[in-house]
C-alpha positions in Angstrom: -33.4 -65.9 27.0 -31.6 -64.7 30.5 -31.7 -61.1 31.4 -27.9 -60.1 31.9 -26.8 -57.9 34.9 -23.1 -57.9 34.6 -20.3 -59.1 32.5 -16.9 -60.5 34.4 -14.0 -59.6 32.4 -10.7 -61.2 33.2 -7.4 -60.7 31.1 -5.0 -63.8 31.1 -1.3 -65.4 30.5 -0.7 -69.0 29.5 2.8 -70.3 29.4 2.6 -71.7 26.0 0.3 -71.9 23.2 -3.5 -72.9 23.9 -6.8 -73.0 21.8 -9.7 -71.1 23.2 -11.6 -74.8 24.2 -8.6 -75.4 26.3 -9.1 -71.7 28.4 -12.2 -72.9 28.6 -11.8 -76.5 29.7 -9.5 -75.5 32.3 -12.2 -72.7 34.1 -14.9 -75.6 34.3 -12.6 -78.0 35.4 -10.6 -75.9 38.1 -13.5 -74.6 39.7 -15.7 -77.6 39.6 -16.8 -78.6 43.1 -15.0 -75.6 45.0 -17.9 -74.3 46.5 -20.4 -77.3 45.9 -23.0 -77.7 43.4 -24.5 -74.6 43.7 -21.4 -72.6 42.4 -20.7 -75.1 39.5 -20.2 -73.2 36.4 -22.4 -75.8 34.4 -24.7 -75.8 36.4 -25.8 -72.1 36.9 -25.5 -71.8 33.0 -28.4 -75.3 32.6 -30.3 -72.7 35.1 -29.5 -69.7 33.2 -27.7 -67.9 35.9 -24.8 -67.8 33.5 -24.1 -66.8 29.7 -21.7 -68.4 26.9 -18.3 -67.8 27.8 -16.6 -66.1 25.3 -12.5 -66.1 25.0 -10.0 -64.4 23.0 -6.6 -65.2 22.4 -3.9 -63.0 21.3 -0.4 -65.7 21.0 2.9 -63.7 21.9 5.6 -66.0 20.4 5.6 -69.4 22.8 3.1 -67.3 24.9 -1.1 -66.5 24.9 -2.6 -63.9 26.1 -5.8 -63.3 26.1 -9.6 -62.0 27.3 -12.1 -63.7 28.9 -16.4 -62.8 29.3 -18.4 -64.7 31.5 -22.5 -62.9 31.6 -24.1 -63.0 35.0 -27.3 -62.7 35.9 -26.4 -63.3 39.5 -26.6 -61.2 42.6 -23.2 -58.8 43.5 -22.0 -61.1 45.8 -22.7 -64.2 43.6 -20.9 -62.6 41.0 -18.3 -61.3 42.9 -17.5 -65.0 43.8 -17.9 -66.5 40.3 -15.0 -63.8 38.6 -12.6 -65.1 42.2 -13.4 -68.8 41.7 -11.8 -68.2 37.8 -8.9 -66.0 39.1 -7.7 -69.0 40.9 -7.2 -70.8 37.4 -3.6 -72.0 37.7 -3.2 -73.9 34.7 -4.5 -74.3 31.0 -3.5 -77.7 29.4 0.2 -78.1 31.0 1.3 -74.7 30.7 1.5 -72.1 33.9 -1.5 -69.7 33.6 -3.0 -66.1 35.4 -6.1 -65.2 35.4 -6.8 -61.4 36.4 -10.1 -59.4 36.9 -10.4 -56.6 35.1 -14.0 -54.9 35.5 -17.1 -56.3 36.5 -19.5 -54.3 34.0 -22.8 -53.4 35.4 -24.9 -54.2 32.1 -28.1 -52.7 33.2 -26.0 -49.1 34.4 -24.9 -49.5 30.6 -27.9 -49.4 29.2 -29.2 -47.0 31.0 -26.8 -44.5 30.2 -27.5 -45.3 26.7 -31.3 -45.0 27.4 -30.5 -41.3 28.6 -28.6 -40.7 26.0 -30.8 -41.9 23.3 -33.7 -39.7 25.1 -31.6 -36.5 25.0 -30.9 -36.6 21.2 -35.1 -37.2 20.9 -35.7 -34.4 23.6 -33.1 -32.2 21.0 -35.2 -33.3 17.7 -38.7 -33.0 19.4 -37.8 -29.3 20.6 -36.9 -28.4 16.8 -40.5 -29.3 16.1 -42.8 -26.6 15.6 -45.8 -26.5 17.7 -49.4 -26.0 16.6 -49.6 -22.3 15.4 -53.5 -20.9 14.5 -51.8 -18.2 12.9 -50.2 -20.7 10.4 -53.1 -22.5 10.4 -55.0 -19.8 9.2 -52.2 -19.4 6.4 -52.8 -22.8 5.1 -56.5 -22.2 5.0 -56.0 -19.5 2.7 -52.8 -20.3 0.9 -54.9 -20.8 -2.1 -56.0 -17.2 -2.5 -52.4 -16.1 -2.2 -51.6 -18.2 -5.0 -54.0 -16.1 -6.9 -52.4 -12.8 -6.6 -49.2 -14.0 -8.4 -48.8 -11.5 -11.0 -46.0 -11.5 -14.0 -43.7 -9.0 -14.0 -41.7 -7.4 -17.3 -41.4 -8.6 -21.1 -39.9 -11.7 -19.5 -43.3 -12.0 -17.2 -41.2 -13.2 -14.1 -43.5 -14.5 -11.3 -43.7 -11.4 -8.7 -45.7 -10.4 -6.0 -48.5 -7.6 -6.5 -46.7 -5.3 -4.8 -43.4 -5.9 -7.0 -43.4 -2.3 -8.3 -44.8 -0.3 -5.9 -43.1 -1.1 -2.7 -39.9 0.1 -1.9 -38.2 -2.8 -0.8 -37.9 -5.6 -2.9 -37.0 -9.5 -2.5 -35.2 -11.9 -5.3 -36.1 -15.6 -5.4 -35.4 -18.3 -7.2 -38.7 -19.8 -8.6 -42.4 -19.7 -8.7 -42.5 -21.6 -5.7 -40.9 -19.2 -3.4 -43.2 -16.4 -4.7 -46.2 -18.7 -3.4 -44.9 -19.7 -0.1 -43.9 -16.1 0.5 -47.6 -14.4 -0.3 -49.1 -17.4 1.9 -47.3 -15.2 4.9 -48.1 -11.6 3.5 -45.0 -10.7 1.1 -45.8 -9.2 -1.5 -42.5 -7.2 -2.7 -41.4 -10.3 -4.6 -40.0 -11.6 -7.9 -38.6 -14.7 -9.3 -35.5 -14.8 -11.4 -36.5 -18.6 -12.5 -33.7 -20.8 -11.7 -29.7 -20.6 -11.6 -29.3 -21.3 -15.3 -32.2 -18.9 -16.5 -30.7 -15.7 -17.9 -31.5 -12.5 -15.9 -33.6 -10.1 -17.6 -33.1 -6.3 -18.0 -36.1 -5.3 -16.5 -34.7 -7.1 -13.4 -31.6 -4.8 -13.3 -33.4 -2.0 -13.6 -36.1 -2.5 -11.3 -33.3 -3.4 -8.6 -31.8 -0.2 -9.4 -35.1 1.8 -8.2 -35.7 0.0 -5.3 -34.6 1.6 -2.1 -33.6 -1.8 -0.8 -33.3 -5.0 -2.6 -32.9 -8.5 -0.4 -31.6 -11.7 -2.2 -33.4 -14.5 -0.5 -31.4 -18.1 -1.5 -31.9 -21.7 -0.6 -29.5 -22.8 2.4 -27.9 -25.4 -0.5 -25.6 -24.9 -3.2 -28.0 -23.9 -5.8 -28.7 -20.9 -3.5 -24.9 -19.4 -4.3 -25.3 -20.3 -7.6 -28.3 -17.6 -7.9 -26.3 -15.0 -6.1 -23.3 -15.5 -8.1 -25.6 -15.1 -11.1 -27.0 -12.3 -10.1 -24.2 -10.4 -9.2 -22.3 -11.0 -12.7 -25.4 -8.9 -13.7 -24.7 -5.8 -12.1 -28.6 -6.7 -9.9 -28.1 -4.6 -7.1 -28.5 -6.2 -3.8 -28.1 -4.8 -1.1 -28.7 -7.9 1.9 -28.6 -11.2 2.0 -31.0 -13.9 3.5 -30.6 -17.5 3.4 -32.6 -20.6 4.3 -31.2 -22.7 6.9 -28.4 -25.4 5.4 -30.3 -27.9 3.2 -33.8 -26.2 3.0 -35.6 -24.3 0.2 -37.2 -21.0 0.7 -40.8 -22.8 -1.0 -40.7 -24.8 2.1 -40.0 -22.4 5.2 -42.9 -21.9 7.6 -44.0 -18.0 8.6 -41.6 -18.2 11.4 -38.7 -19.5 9.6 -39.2 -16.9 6.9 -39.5 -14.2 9.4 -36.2 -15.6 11.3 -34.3 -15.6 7.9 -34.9 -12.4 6.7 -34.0 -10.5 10.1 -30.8 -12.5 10.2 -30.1 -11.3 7.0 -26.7 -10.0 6.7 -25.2 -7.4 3.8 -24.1 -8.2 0.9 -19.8 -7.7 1.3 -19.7 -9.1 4.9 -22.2 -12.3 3.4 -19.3 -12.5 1.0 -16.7 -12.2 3.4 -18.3 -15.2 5.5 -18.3 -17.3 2.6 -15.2 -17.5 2.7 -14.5 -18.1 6.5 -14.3 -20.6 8.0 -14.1 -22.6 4.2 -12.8 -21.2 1.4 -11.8 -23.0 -1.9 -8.2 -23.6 -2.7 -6.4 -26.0 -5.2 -3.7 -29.0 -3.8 -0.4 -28.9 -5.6 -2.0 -31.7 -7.4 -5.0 -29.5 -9.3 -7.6 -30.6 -6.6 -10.2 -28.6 -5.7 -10.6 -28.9 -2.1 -12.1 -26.5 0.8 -9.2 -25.4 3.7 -10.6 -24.7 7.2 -9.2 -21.7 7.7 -10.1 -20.3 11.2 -12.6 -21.8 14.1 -14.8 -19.8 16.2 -11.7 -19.2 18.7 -8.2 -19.9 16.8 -6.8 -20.4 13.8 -5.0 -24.2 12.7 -1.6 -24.0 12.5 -2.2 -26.6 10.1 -5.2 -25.8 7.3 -7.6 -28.7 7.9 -8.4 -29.7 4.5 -12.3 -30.9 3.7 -12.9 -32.4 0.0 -15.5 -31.2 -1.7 -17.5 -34.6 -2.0 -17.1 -34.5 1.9 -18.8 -31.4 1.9 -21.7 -32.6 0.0 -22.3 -35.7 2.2 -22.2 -33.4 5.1 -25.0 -31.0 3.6 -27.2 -34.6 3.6 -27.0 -34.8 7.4 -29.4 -32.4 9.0 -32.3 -34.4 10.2 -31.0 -37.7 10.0 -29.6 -37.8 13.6 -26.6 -39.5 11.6 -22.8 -39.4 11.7 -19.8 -40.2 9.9 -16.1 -41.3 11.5 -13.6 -40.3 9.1 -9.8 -41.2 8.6 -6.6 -39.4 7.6 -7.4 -39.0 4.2 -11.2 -38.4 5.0 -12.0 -41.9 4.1 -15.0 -43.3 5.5 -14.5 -45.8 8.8 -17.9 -46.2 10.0 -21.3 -44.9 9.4 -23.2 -44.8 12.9 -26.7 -43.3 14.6 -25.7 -40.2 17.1 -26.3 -42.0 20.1 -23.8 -44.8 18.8 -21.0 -42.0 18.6 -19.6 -41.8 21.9 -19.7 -45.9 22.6 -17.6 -46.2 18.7 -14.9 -43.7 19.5 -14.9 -45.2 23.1 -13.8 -48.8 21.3 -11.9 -47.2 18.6 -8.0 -47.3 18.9 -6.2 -43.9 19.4 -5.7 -41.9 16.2 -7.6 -44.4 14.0 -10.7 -41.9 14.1 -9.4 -38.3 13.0 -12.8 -36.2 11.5 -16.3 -36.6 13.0 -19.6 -34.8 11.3 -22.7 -35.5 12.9 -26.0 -34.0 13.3 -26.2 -33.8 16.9 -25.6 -31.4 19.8 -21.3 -31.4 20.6 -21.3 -32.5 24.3 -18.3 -31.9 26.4 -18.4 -35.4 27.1 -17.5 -36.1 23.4 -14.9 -33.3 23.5 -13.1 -34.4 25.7 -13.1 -38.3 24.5 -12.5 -37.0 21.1 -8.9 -35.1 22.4 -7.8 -38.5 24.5 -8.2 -40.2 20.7 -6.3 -38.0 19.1 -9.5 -36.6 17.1 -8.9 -33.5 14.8 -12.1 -32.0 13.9 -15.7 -32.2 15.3 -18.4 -30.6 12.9 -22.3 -30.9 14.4 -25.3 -29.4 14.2 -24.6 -27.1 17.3 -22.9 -26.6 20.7 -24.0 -27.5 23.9 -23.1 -27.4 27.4 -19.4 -26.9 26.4 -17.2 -25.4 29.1 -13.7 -26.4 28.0 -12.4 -26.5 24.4 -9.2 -29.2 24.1 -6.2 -27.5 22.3 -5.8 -30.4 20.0 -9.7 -30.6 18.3 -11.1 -28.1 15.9 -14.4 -27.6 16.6 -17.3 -26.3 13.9 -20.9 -26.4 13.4 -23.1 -26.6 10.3 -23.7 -23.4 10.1 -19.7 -22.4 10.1 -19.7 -24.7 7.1 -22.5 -23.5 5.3 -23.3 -20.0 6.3 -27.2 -19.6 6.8 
């Protein structure tokens, strides 16, 4: 197996229709012996100096045009030499022919972008990682004391915290579960409501209604709006809302994720009001249920950008899968790539053939501004980075404008 340092790309005409074995009959033949043995193209690929040359033809009525690859693993000047010795093809079968250099790619330059790339998306992931903490460590240690001072609360004995009662503030969860991973980091003002179809009690209501504060603390998924939904068509009172982040459960938030959570917690009327911006539900002429981008971070569309629901749900499946997805105009699925693959597809991809991207990966100015030269209409990633310039044409969002956490 030869190591590859460039690819010579050449674009060509023929005066009449060919087959790809008579391109290639006519390089060997027409450069054979024009600089001696040592530049014959046979030759240097017996040694492994040179690839398989690969040709494509594209016929244009009586005519063919057409691309041609030839690997090297030859020095600059070598190579250099190689892509003129083809250029000087004159002829392919009897017809008239030009051969054209297009690029000489420098293979190794490719891959190392790639390699750079590749490590940025891992240096991304790897600082998401939480580092050793004794503090949570000690937590673990004696999570299984905590779980011992679960207590049941009311006639309907919801799981609580000991302090359920007594302390002035109180936080709603969803299940038993929560409860436990809450006490393991000290909370103790707690009760479960037992799941989005349970019914919610009475003595729910009214203990919200003595509580000085009451936070609703939901799952970052759809279940999580289900609760709230439920417990507002109760009368509970809440007061704030806190929400893990998109596609996590609240039973399976560290200390600090907890803690970030509930001091990002937001009240209740402008939570609602976020909800519904950037994606609100409407319904198509034809009775669909579908969500409308309404308004980005800097503008509005002139023209609602219209997500399906399904779409939605695959996109609340990407966090932590350093996946993508490249979309066309009606939001079917064109390819299914890794993040680091994302920039080489749309580079290859004809213009206006990709139209929605959703990936979870830092949005790169880089891909901002190859997304507006292919006619891209929407970006959605896990965050923004490094982005100085916004392009008119693209909409850009985030997870988190999707699915408010």
């Amino acid at each position: 197996m030869i190591s590859l340092k460039y690819n010579i790309k050449l674009k060509f005409q023929v005066d009449g229709i060919v087959e790809k074995t008579d391109v290639i009959g006519a390089i060997f033949g027409q450069t054979e012996n024009l600089f001696g043995d040592e530049f014959d193209l046979r030759e240097l690929q017996d040694k492994g100096r040179l690839g398989r040359i690969t040709v494509e033809i594209y016929p244009k009525g009586n005519r063919a045009d057409g691309e041609v690859i030839i690997p090297s693993n030859l020095d600059r000047i070598e190579t250099a030499l190689i892509a003129s010795m083809v250029e000087s093809v004159e002829k392919v079968g009897p017809y008239n022919s030009k051969f054209e250099l297009v690029e000489v790619e420098d293979i190794r330059a490719e891959k190392l972008k790639k390699i750079i790339d590749r490590a940025k998306d891992i240096l991304t992931v790897w600082n998401k990682e939480k580092n050793l903490d004794i503090k949570e460590v000690l937590n673990e240690i004696s999570s299984a004391v905590k779980v011992g001072e679960i207590i049941e609360f009311g006639p309907d004995r919801l799981p609580a915290g000991p302090d359920v009662e007594k302390d002035p503030t109180l936080i709603i969860v969803e299940g038993r579960a929560d409860i436990i991973n809450l006490l393991r980091y000290g909370y103790r003002n707690t009760v479960a409501v037992g799941g989005a179809n349970s019914k919610i009690p009475d003595s729910l209501i009214s203990l919200s209604k003595n509580k000085k504060v009451v936070i609703a603390f939901v799952d970052g998924d759809h279940g999580g709006d289900l609760i709230l939904k439920e417990l507002q068509s109760h009368n509970v009172k809440i007061d704030y809302v806190a929400r893990a982040p998109v596609g996590r459960e609240v039973e399976e938030l560290t200390g600090k994720e907890i803690a970030k959570a509930l001091s990002n917690m937001v009240p209740l009327q402008q939570y609602l009001k976020r909800q519904e911006m950037p994606v609100q539900l409407a319904e198509s002429s034809q009775g669909v249920v579908q969500a409308v981008v309404q308004e980005t971070e800097q503008k509005k569309t002139e023209v609602p950008i219209v997500i399906p629901p399904q779409i939605l749900e695959e996109i609340k499946k990407l966090p932590g899968t350093l996946e993508g997805v490249m979309y066309g105009n009606n939001w079917e699925q064109i390819e299914k790539v890794q993040v680091r693959d994302i920039i080489p597809k749309l580079e290859t991809a004809e213009d206006g053939k990709v139209l929605y991207i959703v990936f979870d990966g830092v949005i790169t100015q880089r891909l901002l501004d190859l997304a507006s030269e292919k006619n891209v209409k929407l970006i959605a990633g896990a965050r923004i980075g490094g982005v100085n310039k916004r392009p008119k044409n693209v909409t850009l969002l985030t997870f988190s404008d999707l699915f408010t956490s």
